[in-house]
C-alpha positions in Angstrom: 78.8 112.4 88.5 78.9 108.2 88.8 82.9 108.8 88.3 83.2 111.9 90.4 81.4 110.0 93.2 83.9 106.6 93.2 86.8 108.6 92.2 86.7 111.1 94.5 86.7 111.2 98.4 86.5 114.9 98.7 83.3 115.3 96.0 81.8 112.3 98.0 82.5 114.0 101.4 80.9 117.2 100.4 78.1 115.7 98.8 77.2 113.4 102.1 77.8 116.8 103.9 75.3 118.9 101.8 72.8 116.5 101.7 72.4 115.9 104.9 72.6 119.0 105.8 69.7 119.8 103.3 67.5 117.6 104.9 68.0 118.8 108.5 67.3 122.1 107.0 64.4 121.1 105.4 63.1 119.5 108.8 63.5 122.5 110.7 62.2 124.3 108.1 58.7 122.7 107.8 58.5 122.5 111.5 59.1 126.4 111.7 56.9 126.7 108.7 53.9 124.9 110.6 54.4 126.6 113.6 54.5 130.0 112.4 51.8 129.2 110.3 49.7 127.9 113.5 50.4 130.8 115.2 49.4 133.5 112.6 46.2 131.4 112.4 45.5 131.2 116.1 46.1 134.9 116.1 43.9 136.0 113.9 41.6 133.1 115.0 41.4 135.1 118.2 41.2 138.6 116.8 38.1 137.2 114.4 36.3 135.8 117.5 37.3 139.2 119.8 35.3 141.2 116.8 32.4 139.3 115.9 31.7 139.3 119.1 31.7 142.5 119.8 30.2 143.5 116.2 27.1 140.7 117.7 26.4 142.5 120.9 26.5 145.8 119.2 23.9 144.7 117.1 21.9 142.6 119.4 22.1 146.2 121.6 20.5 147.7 118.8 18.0 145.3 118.4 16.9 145.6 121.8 16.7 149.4 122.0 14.3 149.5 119.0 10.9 149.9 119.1 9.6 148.6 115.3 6.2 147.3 115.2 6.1 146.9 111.9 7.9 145.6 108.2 9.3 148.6 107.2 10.8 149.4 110.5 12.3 146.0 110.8 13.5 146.1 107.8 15.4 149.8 108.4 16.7 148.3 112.0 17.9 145.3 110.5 19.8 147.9 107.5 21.3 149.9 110.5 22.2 146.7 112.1 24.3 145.5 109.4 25.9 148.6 108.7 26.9 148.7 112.5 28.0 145.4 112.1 30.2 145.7 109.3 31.6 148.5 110.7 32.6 147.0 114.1 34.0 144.1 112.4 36.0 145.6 109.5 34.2 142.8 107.0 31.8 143.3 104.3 30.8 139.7 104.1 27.9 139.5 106.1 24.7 137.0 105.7 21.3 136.8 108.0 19.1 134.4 108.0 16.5 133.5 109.3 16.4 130.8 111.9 14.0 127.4 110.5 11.0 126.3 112.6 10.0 130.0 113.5 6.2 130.8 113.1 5.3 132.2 109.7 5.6 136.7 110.3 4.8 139.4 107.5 6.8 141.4 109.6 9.9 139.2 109.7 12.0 140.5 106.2 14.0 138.0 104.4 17.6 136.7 104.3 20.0 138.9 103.2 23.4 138.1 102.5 26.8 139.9 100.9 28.8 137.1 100.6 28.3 137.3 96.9 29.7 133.6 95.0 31.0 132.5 98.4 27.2 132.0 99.7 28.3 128.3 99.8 31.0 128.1 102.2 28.5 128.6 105.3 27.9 124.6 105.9 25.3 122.7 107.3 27.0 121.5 110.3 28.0 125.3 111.6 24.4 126.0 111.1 23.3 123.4 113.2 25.4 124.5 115.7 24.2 128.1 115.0 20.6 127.2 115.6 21.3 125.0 118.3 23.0 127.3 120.5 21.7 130.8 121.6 24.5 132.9 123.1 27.4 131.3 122.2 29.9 132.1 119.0 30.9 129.0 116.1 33.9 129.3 113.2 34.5 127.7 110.1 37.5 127.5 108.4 36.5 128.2 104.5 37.7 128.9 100.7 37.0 132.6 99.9 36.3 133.7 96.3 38.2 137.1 96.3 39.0 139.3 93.1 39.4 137.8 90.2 37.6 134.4 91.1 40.9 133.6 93.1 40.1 131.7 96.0 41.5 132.8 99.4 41.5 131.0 103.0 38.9 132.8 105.6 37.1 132.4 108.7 33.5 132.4 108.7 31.7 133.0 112.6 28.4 132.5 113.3 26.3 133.6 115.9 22.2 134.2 117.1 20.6 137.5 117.1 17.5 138.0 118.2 15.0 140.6 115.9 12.4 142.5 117.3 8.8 141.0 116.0 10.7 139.0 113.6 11.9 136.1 116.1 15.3 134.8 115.5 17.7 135.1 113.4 21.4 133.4 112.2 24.5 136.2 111.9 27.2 134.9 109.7 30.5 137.3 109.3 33.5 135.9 107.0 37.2 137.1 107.5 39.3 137.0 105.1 43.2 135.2 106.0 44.3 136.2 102.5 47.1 138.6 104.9 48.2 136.0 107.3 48.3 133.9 103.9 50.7 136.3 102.4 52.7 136.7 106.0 53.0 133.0 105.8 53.9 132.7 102.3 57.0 135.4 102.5 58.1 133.6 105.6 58.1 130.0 103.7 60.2 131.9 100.8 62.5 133.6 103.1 63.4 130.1 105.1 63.6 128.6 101.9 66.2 131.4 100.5 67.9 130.7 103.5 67.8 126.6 103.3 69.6 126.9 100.5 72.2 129.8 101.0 72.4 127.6 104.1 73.0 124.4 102.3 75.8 125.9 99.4 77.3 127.7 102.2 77.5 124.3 104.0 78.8 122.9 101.1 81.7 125.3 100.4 82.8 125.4 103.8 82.6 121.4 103.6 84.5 122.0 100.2 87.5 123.9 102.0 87.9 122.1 105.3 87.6 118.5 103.2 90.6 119.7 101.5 92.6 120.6 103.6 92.5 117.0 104.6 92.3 115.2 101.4 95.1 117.2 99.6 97.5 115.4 102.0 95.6 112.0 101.4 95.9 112.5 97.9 99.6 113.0 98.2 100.4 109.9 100.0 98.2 108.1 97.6 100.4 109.1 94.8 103.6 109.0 96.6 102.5 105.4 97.9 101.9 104.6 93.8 105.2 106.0 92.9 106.8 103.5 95.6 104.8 100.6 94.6 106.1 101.2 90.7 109.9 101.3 91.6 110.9 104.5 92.6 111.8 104.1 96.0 113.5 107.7 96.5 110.0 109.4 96.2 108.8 110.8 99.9 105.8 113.0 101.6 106.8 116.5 102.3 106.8 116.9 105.9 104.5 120.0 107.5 103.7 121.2 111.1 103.3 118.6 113.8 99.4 117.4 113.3 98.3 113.8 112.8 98.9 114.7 108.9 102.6 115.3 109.7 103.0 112.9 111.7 101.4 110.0 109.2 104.2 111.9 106.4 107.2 111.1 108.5 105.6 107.7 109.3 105.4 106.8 105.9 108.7 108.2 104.9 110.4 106.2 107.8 109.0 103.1 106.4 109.9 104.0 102.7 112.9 104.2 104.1 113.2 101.1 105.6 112.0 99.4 102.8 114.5 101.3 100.3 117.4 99.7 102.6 115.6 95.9 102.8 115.1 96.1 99.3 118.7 97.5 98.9 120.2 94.4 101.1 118.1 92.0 99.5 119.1 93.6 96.1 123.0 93.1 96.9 121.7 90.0 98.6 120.6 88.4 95.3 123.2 89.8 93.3 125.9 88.0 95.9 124.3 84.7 95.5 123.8 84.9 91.8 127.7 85.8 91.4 128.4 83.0 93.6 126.4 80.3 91.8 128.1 81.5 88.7 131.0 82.0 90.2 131.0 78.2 91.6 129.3 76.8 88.9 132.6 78.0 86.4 135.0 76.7 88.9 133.5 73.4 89.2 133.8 72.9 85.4 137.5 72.7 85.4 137.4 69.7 88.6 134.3 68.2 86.9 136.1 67.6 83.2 138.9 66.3 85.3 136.7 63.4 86.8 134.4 62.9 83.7 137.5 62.0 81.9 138.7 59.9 84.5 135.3 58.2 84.8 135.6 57.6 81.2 138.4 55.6 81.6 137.2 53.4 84.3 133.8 53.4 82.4 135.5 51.9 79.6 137.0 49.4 80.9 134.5 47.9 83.5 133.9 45.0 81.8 137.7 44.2 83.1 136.5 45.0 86.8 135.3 43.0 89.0 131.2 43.4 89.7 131.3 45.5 92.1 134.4 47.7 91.2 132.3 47.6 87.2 128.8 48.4 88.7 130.8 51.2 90.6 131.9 52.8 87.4 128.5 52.8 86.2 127.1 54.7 89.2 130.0 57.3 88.6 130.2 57.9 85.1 126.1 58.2 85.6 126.7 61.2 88.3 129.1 62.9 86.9 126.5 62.9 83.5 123.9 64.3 86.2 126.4 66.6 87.9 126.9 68.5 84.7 123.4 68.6 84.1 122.6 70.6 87.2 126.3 72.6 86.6 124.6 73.5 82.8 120.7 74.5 84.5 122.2 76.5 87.2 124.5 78.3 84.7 121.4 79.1 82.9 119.0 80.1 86.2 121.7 82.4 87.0 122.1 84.1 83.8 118.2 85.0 83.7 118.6 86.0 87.2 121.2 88.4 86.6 119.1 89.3 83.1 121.5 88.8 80.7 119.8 86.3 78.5 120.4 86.8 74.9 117.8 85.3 72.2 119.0 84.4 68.9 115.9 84.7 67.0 115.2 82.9 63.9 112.1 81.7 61.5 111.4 78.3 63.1 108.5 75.7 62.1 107.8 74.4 65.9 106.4 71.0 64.0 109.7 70.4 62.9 111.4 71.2 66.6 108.6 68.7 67.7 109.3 66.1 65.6 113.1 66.3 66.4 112.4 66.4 70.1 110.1 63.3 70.0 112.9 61.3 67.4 114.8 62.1 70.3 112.7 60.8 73.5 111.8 57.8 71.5 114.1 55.1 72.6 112.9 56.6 76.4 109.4 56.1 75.6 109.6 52.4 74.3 111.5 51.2 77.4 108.7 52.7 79.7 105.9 51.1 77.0 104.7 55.1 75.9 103.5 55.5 72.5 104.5 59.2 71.2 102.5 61.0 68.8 102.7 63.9 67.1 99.3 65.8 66.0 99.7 69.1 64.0 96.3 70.1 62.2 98.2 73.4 61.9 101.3 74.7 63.2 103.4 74.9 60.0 103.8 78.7 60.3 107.4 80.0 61.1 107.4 81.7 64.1 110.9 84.0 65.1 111.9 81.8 68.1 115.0 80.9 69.4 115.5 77.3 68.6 117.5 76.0 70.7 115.5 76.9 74.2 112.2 75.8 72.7 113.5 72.2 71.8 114.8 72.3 75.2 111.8 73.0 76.5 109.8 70.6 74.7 112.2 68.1 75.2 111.7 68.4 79.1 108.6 68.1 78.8 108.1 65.3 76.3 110.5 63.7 79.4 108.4 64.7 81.7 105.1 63.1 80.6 107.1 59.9 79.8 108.0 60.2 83.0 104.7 60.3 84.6 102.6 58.7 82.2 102.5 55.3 83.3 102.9 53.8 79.8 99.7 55.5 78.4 100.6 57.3 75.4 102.1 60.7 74.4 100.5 63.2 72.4 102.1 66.2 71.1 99.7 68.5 69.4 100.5 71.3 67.2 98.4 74.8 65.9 98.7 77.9 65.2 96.6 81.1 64.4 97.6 84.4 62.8 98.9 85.5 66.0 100.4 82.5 68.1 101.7 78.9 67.7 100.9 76.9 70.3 102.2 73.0 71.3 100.9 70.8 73.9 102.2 67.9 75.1 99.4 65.5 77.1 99.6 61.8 79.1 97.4 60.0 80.8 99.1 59.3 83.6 99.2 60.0 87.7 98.2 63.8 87.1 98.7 66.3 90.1 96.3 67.5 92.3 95.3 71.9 92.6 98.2 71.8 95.7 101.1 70.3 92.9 100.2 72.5 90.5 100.7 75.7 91.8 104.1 74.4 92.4 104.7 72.8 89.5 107.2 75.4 87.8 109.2 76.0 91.5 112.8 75.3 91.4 113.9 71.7 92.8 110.3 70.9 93.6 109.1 67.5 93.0 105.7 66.1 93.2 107.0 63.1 94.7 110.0 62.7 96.1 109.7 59.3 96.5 109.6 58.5 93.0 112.8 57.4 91.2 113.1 59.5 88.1 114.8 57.5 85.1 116.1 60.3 83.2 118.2 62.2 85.8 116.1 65.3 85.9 117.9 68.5 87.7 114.5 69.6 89.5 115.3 73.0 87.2 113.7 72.0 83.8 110.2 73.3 84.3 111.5 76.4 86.1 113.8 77.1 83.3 111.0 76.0 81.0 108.9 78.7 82.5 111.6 81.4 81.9 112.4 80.2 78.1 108.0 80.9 77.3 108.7 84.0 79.5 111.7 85.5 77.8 109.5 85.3 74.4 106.4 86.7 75.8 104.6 83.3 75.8 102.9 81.5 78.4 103.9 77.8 79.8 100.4 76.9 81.5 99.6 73.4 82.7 96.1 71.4 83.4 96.2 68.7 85.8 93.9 66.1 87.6 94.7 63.0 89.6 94.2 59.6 87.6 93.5 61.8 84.4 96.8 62.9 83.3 98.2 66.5 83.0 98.6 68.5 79.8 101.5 71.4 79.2 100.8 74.3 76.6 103.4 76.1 75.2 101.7 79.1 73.8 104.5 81.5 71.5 103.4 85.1 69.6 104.3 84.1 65.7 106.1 87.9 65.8 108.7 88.5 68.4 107.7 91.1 70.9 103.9 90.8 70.0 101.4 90.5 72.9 99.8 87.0 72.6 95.9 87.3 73.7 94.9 83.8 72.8 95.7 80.7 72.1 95.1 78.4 69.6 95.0 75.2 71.7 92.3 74.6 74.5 93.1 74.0 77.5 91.6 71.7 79.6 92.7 69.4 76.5 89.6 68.9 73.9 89.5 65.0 75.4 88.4 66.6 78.8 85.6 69.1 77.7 84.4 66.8 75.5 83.9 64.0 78.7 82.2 66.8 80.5 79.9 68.3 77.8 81.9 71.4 77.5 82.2 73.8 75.1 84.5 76.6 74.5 87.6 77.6 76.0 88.8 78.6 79.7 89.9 82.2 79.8 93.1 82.6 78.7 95.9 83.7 81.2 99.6 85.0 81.5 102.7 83.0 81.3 103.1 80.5 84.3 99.7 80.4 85.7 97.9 77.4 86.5 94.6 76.0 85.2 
């Protein structure tokens, strides 16, 4: 039902629909339930009165037409009396009694009542009234005990009669409601039969109109999930001319226009990655031309004058740069156009660090970095493609030599069952939330101020990024001004397997321990920040 109720829009609908409808049922229900019921009572209420009164003035008629003198005769008027009574009335539940603070008669004959084990229900207060009043009627709404010691709603009325010789006396008649009871009690079940035919019918009817609305809903939904997952040919049949129709041919219009953006922007890409390879391979032919030459002057600038010497430094310095950026655009394009190739092989990643730091160590002593190398573990093979992981540690051993403001180096090392994992940490500027998320964009540079001293291309962390990728690793990076940045190459020991952790923290272990932390941040895919 949970499921039903988040999955589902038409379930929900229907549900809202039936249950409200329930309790405005149920309202107008008990409101018709209470009135009828008021009504049958006031009815009968009426009738009750209408024939206890005439039943009293028959016998008080009586009573006055008689001439008994003595007990005996009194007590055969008083018979006939009740017999008339009972008679008039259409109850057998009759009591007389005599009224309290009368003078003591031998004629007067006792109470008398039929109201059998409901003698009780006649209470104090309607017999106050009683004796109170001479002339004028009283009622009592009561609990009967009919058959079977079931108890039943009634009416008890009571009047004063006056008794010839004997003085005065109290004249109680019950009514029984027990059929206005049952009247009510088939009209409660019949509104409740209804309510509830009511209600499912409600709901079925709900059921079938909701549908009619949903089933299109439920359409587009899935068409718009086919869309989103690549297939941009799928479309929304197109029926009638209501609002439904008109939302299908909407949506298909803008399908369309978004197959033909995506289209142009597809033959967009594919354009400009043919032309960067295109121009890249063309240049290489010029560019060997001029490296040679710059060779030669290179060579012989100590033979130049100062200027025309530091000249051929500067040149023979670009051109090394120029084919640099030639090499990492080559490569950019090539995992743009997805043709990447990995030649996987058992590799020890301590030993690819050790040869990238051998190196990056001549670097690292003219900027004053130490470089270590810290592998508790690591020492598993893992099937990686060599030469694009050294690459990548190299840039970023390069990187933090870089940046690291002659604070050491340290390249750590582990592995698990699943994963081998290397960091590389200085204690350098750091980059603040803003430069990390663009960190691994192409050509970006946290400062573009700074002069770099190792004639970076702006592509190495990009094509960093898409070496981890193209293993199914992740290249994640932690950062904070003043406290240094740390990089985490993270590697499945198996090629194709799905890493889920790794085996390196990261914040480092130097920063959780500085806070008091413990543990871990969650692990994430390749490229994200921390």
């Amino acid at each position: 039902m949970r499921a039903s109720w988040r999955s589902s829009l038409q379930f929900r609908t229907v549900t809202i629909s039936a249950a409200l409808s329930g309790v405005a049922i149920l309202v107008v229900g008990v409101y018709m339930s209470v009135s009828i019921g008021n009504d049958l009572f006031q009815s009968r209420l009426s009738q009750v009165l209408l024939d206890s009164n005439r039943a009293t003035s028959a016998a008080q008629s009586l009573f006055d037409s008689s001439d008994a003198i003595d007990r005996v005769q009194v007590q055969n008027l008083l018979s006939s009396a009740r017999t008339s009574i009972s008679a008039t009335s259409s109850s057998r539940l009759i009591a007389v009694l005599r009224v309290p603070g009368q003078d003591p008669s031998t004629v007067a004959p006792l109470d008398s009542s039929t109201f059998g084990q409901s003698t009780g229900v006649i209470g104090t207060d309607l017999r106050s009234q009683v004796q109170g009043n001479n002339g004028e009627q009283f009622w009592q709404s009561v609990s009967l005990i009919g058959d079977a010691a079931a108890t039943i709603p009634g009416i008890v009325v009571g009047s004063q009669i006056t008794v010839p010789v004997a003085g005065s006396y109290e004249l109680y008649i019950a009514y029984s409601l027990q059929d206005a009871e049952a009247t009510l009690l088939f009209v409660q079940q019949t509104l409740g039969v209804a309510g509830v035919a009511l209600v499912l019918l409600i709901g079925a009817v709900s059921w079938i109109v909701v549908r009619f609305v949903v089933t299109p809903l439920r359409v587009a939904a899935e068409t718009s999930q086919k869309l989103a997952s690549g297939d941009l040919a799928v479309r929304i049949p197109e029926k009638g001319e209501d609002v439904i129709a008109t939302l299908a041919r909407s949506f298909n219009g803008m399908a369309d226009s978004l197959q033909s953006q995506i289209r142009e922007l597809a033959d967009l890409s594919e354009v400009q990655q043919r032309f960067v390879s295109d121009v890249s391979h063309e240049l290489r032919t010029p560019l060997t031309t001029i490296r040679l030459a710059g060779d030669v002057l290179y060579d012989q600038r100590a033979s130049f004058p100062p200027a025309t010497g530091r000249t051929a430094e500067l040149l023979h310095t670009q051109v090394e740069r120029f084919e640099l950026l030639l090499s990492d655009l080559l490569e950019i394009s090539r995992y743009d156009a997805g043709s990447v190739q990995l030649e996987s092989e058992p590799t020890n990643l301590v030993y690819l660090a050790e040869d990238a730091i051998d190196s990056l160590r001549s670097l690292a002593e003219t900027k004053g970095s130490d470089l270590r190398l810290v592998a508790p573990g690591g020492y598993l093979n893992a099937d990686v493609d060599p030469r694009r992981i050294r690459r990548v540690l190299q840039n970023l051993i390069g990187n933090a030599i870089e940046h690291g403001e002659g604070q050491p180096v340290v390249v750590s090392v582990d592995s698990d069952v699943q994963a081998v994992a290397i960091a590389v940490r200085d204690f350098g500027l750091g980059m603040s939330q803003a430069e990390v998320a663009h960190v691994f964009d192409r050509f970006w540079r946290a400062d573009p101020s700074r002069q770099r001293t190792i004639g970076g291309t702006g592509l190495g962390l990009a094509i960093a990024r898409e070496d981890a990728s193209v293993h199914n690793g992740w290249l994640q990076v932690w950062s904070s001004p003043g406290a240094g940045s740390c990089f985490r190459l993270t590697l499945p020991r198996t090629k194709g397997a799905v890493l889920e952790s790794s085996p390196l923290p990261l914040p480092p272990h130097d920063v959780t321990a500085a806070r008091g932390e413990t543990g871990h941040v969650p692990e994430r895919g390749g490229g994200e920040h921390v």
